[in-house]
C-alpha positions, 0 to 999 in steps of 0.5 A: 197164326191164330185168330179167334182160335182158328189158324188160318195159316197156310198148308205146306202144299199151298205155299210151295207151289203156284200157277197162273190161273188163267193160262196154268202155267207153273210160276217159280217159287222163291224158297226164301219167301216161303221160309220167311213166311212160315217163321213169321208165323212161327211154323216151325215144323213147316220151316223144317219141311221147307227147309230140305226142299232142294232149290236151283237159285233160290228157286224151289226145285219144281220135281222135288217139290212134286215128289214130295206132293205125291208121296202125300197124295198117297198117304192120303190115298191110304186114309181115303181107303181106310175111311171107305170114302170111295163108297161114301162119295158113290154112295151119294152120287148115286141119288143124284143121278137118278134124280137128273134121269128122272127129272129128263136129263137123257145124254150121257152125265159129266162129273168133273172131281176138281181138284183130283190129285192122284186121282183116287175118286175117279178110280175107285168109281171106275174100278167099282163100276159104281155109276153105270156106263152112262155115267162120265167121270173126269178128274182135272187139277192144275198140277200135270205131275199129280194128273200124271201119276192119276193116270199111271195109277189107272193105266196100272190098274187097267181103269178107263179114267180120264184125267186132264190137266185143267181148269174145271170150271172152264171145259168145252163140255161142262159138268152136269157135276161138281165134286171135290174131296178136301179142297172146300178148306183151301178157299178162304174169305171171298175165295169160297163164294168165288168158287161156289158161283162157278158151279152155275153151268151144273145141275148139282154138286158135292164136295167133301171136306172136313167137318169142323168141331171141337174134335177135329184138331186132336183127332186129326193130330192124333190120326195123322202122328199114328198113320202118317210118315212124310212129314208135311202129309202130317203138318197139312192134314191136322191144318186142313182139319184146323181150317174147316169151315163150319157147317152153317158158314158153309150153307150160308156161302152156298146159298147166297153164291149159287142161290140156284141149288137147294143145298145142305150137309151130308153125313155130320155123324157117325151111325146117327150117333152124336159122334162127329164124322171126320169128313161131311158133304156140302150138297146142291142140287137143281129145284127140280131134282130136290124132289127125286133126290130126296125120295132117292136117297132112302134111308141115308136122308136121315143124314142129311141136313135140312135142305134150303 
């Protein structure tokens, strides 16, 4: 289960559900080998979770399981609002986008979350009026429950949103931004650089995700015992925190995958204090914003990392 101190096993939410990732079609999952995969790594608690999924032959039951993925999806919901990260993504798409109209990107700008889920992101841009009118924001992800349950929640509170059920990466009209909130964790060995050389068709990216250090694996477990109820909210939130990619792992994959962005990491601590954030940004941007990015930023430059 570990290696070298890292566990690298799988997140509940990863092995209950699959799709195929060219027609997005949903793939049955054999209860049974997701059982057997967690015992072989001596999961006991994901067994568990497992366990009390209903299933119809050995199948597990594809509603059962997306209940149970949104029942998570709003208890992260709630950390999400607790940590302000709706303020904190806005709070550094803002400089990006005036740089792209600085630097003569005049049409209306396309931001695409990957990965959306219930959509909180998106929302909270759109509820806040963060970006402006000429800005779009489109939330896709693979799951047509969670990009359901996304739109019912802005239908609820009277938000334009747009959420779609697909591939980001493969839009008629691609993004001029990537961004993502805890999804950088859930790509392992080549899978990440695989990722990151999909964003060639934008202009710049931001992805959130948990930041690796020495902290991170009590912190997570003691937040997520404190706060959260549904049991495999807390299994996958301590192991998401547990997988992290390291910070320099992460800049030297972006930068030899999308050699065409300047990038580095955003917001490693807390009020410039050496205490560690819970979450931080890998950010990439055109050379020929850098500039005006920079200069955009202010005073938050001092959080962020040496730019390559």
């Amino acid at each position: 289960m570990k290696t070298n101190g890292t566990d690298y096993s799988p997140e509940i939410s990863d092995a209950i559900v699959s799709f195929d990732p060219e027609t997005l079609q949903r793939k049955p999952v054999a209860k049974s080998q997701v059982l057997k995969q967690f015992s072989e790594l001596r999961n006991r608690t994901a067994v568990r979770v497992v366990e009390r999924i209903p299933d119809h032959d050995g199948v597990l039951d594809a509603a059962a399981v997306d209940r149970l993925l949104i029942t998570s999806h709003c208890e992260m919901q709630r950390m999400s609002e607790e940590f302000q990260h709706g303020k904190r993504v806005g709070e550094l798409l803002k400089p990006i986008i005036k740089a792209l109209r600085e630097g003569g990107l005049e049409r209306r700008i396309r931001i695409v979350d990957i990965g959306c889920g219930t959509g909180f992101v998106v929302r909270w841009l759109t509820a806040y009026e963060y970006l402006g009118n000429d800005v779009e924001i489109i939330g896709a992800d693979f799951n047509e429950a969670l990009v359901n349950e996304a739109q019912r929640l802005a239908d609820a509170e009277n938000l334009n949103c747009t959420f779609i059920v697909a591939n980001a990466f493969r839009l008629a009209q691609p993004a001029d931004v990537f961004l993502s909130t805890g999804i950088l964790h859930h790509f392992r060995g080549d899978g990440l650089a695989d990722l990151l050389k999909q964003h060639a068709v934008a202009q710049a990216f931001v992805h959130f995700d948990f930041h690796c250090s020495p902290m991170s694996p009590f912190g997570s477990w003691l937040f997520h015992a404190v706060r959260m109820r549904e049991p495999l909210a807390k299994h996958d939130g301590v192991l998401s925190a547990v997988r992290a990619h390291p910070t320099r792992h992460l800049l030297a994959v972006a930068r030899a995958a999308a050699p065409g962005f300047t990038s580095a990491i955003y917001g490693t601590r807390l009020w410039r204090l050496p205490i560690p954030r819970v979450f931080h940004a890998l950010v990439g941007i055109r050379p020929a914003y850098h500039d005006a990015f920079v200069r955009n930023m202010g005073n938050r430059i001092a959080s962020l990392g040496k730019i390559e």
